[in-house]
N, C-alpha and C positions, 0 to 999 in steps of 0.2 A: 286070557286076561285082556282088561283093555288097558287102553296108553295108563291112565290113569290109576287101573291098579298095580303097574308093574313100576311105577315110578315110588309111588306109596309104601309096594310092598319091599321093594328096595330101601326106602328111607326109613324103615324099619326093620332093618339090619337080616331081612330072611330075601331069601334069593327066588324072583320071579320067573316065572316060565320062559322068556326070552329077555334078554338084555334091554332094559328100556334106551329109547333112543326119540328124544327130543330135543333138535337142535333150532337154535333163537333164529329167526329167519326173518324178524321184523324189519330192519334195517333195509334188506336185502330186497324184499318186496315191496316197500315202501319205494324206494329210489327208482326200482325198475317201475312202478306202475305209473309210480308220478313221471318217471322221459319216457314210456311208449314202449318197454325195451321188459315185458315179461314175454315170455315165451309163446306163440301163439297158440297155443294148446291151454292155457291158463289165464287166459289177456281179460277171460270175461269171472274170474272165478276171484273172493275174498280170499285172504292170508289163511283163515279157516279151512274153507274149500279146498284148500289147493294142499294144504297139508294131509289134507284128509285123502286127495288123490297121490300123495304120495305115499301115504301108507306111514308118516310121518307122527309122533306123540306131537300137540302144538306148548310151545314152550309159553306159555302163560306166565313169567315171573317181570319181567321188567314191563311196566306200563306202558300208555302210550299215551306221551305227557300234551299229546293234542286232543286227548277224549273230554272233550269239557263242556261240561253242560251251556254256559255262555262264555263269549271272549272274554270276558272281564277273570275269569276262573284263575285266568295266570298272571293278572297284575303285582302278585307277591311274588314270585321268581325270584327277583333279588335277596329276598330274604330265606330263599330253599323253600316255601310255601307252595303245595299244590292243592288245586283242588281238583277233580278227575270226578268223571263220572263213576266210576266202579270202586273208589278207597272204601277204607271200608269206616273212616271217618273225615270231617272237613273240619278244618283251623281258622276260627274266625277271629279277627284283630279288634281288641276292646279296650276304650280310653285314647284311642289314637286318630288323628285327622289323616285322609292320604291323598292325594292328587296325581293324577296320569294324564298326562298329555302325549300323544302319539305324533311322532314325527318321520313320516315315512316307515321303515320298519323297524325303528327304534320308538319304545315304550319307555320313558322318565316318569320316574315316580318320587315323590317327597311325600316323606312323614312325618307327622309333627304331634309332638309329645309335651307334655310337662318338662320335661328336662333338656327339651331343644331340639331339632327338626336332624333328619335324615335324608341324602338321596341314593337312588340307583338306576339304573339303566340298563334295558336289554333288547335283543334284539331278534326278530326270526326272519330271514331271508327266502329269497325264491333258491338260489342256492343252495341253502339250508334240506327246504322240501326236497332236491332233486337228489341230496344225496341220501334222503331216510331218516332226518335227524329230525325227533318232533320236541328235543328243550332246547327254547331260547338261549341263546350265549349271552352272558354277564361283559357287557360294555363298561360297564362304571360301577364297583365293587359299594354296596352299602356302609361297609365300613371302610376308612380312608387314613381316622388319625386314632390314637388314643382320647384323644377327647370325644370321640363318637360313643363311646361307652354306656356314659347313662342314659342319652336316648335308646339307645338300642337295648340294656337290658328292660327301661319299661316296655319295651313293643313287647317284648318276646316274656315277661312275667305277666302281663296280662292277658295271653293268649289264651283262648276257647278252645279246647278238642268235642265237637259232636260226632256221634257215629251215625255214620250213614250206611246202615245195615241192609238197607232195602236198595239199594243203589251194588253195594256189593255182591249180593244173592245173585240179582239179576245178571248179570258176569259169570257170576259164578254156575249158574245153571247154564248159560249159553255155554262156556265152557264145556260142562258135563265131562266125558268118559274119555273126552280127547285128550287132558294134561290135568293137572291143578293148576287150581287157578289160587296163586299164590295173593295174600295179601299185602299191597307194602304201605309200609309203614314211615320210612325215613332213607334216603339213601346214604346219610350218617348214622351212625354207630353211640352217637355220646353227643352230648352239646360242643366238649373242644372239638371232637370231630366234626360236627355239622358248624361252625367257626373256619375251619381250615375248607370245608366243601365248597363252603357258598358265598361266605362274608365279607372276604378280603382275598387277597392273592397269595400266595403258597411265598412268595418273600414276606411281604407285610405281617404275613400271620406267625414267622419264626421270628421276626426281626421285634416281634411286641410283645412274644412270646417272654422274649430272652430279658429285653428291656423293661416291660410291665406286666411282671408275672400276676401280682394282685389286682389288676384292672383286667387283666385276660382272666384270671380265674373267678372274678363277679361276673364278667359275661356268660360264662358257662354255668354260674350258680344259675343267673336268673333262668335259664331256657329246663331247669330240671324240671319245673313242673309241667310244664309244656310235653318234656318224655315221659315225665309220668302219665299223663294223659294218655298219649296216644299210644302206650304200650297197654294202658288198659283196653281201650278200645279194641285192641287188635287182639289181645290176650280173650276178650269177649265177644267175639266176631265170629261167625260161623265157618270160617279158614280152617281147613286142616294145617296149612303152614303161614308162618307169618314172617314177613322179610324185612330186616333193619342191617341197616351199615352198607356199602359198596367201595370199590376201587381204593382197595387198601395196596401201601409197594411200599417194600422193605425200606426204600430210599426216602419216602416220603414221611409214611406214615411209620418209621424207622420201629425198630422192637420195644425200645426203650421207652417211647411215645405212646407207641400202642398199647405196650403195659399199663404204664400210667394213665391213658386219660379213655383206651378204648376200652381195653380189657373189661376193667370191671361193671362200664354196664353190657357190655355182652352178656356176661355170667347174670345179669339180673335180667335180660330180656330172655335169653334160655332159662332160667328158672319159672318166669311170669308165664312162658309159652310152655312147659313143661307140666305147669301147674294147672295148666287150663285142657290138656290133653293133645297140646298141639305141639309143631317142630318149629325150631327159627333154623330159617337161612339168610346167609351173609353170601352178600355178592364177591367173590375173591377172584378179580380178575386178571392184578397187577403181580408182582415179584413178587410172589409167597416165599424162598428162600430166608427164612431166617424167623419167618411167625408163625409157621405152623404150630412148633408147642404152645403158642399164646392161643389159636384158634383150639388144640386141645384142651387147654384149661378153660377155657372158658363154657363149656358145655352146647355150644351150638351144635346142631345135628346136620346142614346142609352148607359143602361148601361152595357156590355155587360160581359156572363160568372160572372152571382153574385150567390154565392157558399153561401146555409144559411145555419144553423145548421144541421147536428154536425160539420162540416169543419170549421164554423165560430162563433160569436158569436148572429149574428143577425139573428134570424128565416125570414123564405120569408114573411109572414106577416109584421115581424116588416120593411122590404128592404121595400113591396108596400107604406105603408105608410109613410116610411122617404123619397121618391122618387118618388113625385106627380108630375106629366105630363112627368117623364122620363119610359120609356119604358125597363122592365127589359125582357133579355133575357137569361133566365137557369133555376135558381130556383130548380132544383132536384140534390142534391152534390153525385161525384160523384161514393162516396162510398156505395151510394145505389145500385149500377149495379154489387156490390162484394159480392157474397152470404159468404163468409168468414166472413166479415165486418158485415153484415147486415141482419138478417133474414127473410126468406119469409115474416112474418107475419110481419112485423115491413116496409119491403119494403112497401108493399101493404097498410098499413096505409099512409106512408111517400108519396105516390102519388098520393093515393085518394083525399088525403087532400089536399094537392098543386094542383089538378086541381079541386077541389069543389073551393076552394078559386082565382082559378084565370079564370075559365069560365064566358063567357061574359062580360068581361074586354076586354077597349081597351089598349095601353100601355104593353102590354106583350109576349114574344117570350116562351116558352116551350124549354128548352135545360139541356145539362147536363155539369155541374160547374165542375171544371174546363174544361174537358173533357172527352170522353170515355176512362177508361184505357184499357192497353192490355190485363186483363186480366176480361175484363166483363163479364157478362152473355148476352149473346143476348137475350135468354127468353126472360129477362128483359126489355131491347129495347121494342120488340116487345110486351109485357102488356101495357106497357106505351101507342103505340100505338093504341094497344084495347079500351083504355080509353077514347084517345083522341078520337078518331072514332065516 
C-alpha cells in the first residue's frame, strides 16, 4: 500500500497493511532550513523530498499560510481570511472599502462599511520565519467594543466563497500517493467559534459574550452564510477529506460552549461531507478531556493531532476508547522528539507502547501532537520509523 492508501484505508475503519505513520514536520523544517540547521544529508532537498527519504506518509493537513499567490493574499488575516494557493475555494469581501498600509512588519488595515469603519493589525516577523511559523500574529484584534458589531456583521454577510478547484487539484496531484492532501476549509468550527479564533481576545470575547449576548449572537448569525458557502465548496471539491474547526481545550472552548455553539455545525459539516462521499476532520490538538463525547456526537470521522499525556490529561489509551469509530491521528506528544524534555529510556517506552497498543487497529493515523518542533531530534523520527517498519 502507499502512505496514501493506508491513511485512507484507516479512515475508513478497515485496517491497512502497516500502521500508517504521518508525522506534521512542517514547522520543523521550516525553522531549520530558514537558520542553516537541516541536517547536511537533506540541506538540498524540499519537505516532500525528504519525507519521502525518510520513508515518511507527508502530512498534508494544515497549510502553509505563506502559499499565496500574491502578498496582498493575507491582507484579511485579521478577519481569519485566507487566501492560499492550493484552498480549494477564495473569500472575496463585497460592499466594503479596505486600506493597508505597511509599517515595517506590521500590516494595518481599515474597513469601511455602511455601518461604520473597522481596524486591525498584524504582523510577520524575521523571528517568526526562523521559527517555522508561516500566520501572521494579530497585533490589534478587529473587534475591540460592542459597537464594532454592525460593521462587522456587514463585512462578513456580504462575503463571496468561489471555488478554486483548479488551484486545489494542482496540490492535490503534487501530493499524489504520498498523504492526502486534505482540504481546509476554516480553522473554526461555527461562526462563535471563528469570533473566539480570530476577532477579538479570548477575554473580550467571554466578557461580551456574558454582557451582550444578542449583539454576540447577530455576529454569528451574519457569518452563517459565509459557512454555508464554504462548506459547499469543500463538500463539492475533489477532497477525499475536508478540514473545518482546530485548537479546541476543555478550558477554553469548555463542554458547555462547545455544545452550544460548536457542536451543531460539526454535525452539519459531517453530514454535508458524508453526503458528498467525503470524511471531515477536526483538528483536536488542546485538552480533549471532557469533549470527546461532543466529538462522538457530532459525526466527524477524523480527530486529528490528539496530543495524550504528558501534554494533556488523557493518555492515547484513555483518547481510543472515549473515541470509538473516530480515527485518531498523532498519539506520540510532542515532547517525546526533545531529548531535553524526555529521556532515551522513557522515549523508547513512550513508543513501544503506543504502537504495541495501536497495531492492527483500524481507525488510527501515527503522528506527532501537536507537531514536530524546531528543535527535534531526528534520531527520534527515524526509531519511530524503525518500529513502524
Amino acid at each position: 500500500m502507499t502512505h496514501k492508501e493506508r491513511i485512507l484505508t484507516a479512515c475508513r475503519g478497515q485496517v491497512p497493511d502497516r500502521l500508517p505513520w504521518a508525522p506534521r514536520m512542517d514547522l520543523w523544517y521550516k525553522a531549520r532550513a530558514e537558520t542553516g540547521r537541516l541536517p547536511e544529508a537533506y540541506q538540498d532537498l524540499s519537505l516532500r523530498q525528504l519525507t519521502d527519504a525518510l520513508g515518511l506518509g507527508y502530512h498534508a493537513v494544515v497549510p502553509d499560510f505563506r502559499d499565496l499567490r500574491t502578498p496582498e493574499d493575507t491582507v484579511d488575516r485579521g478577519l481569519g481570511i485566507y487566501r492560499l494557493r492550493n484552498l480549494p475555494f477564495e473569500t472575496r469581501l463585497c460592499g466594503v472599502s479596505r486600506t493597508a498600509t505597511q509599517e515595517g512588519d506590521v500590516t494595518r488595515v481599515v474597513y469601511g462599511t455602511p455601518k461604520g469603519s473597522v481596524s486591525c493589525a498584524f504582523s510577520y516577523t524575521e523571528e517568526m520565519k526562523r521559527a517555522g511559523i508561516t500566520i501572521p500574529w494579530i497585533t490589534e484584534h478587529v473587534f475591540k467594543t460592542i459597537d464594532d458589531v454592525p460593521a462587522l456583521a456587514h463585512i462578513f454577510s456580504h462575503l463571496q466563497v468561489v471555488p478554486n478547484y483548479d488551484g486545489y487539484r494542482e496540490w492535490h496531484d503534487w501530493v499524489g500517493e504520498a498523504g492526502v492532501a486534505v482540504a481546509h476549509g476554516n480553522s473554526a468550527a461555527s461562526p462563535m467559534h471563528h469570533m473566539l479564533h480570530d476577532l477579538m481576545s479570548i477575554e473580550d470575547f467571554f466578557f461580551n459574550l456574558h454582557d451582550h449576548p444578542k449583539q454576540m449572537a447577530a455576529l454569528a448569525d451574519s457569518m452563517d452564510g459565509w459557512f454555508d458557502q464554504m462548506l459547499k465548496a469543500l463538500a463539492e471539491s475533489p477532497a477525499e477529506i475536508i478540514f473545518m474547526g482546530a485548537n479546541y481545550d476543555a478550558a477554553v472552548t469548555s463542554p458547555p460552549f462547545f455544545e452550544a455553539h460548536i457542536l451543531p455545525w460539526l454535525a452539519q459539516e459531517a453530514e454535508a461531507a458524508h453526503r458528498h462521499g467525503k470524511l471531515l476532520l477536526t483538528h483536536t490538538d488542546g485538552e480533549n478531556a471532557g469533549l470527546t463525547s461532543l466529538y462522538c456526537r457530532s459525526g466527524l470521522d477524523i480527530a486529528d493531532s490528539v496530543s495524550p499525556t504528558p501534554l494533556t490529561r488523557l493518555t492515547l489509551a484513555e483518547a481510543i476508547e472515549q473515541l470509538p469509530g473516530i480515527t485518531i491521528w498523532g498519539g506520540i506528544p510532542s515532547v517525546a522528539l526533545l531529548p531535553d524534555s524526555m529521556s532515551d529510556r522513557e522515549f523508547e517506552r513512550l513508543v513501544d507502547d503506543a504502537i504495541a497498543l495501536v497495531s492492527g487497529r483500524s481507525h488510527f493515523i501515527l503522528g506527532i501532537a501537536d507537531t514536530t518542533p524546531p528543535e527535534a531530534n531526528l534520531d527520534r523520527i527515524l526509531a519511530i520509523s524503525e518500529r513502524v517498519q
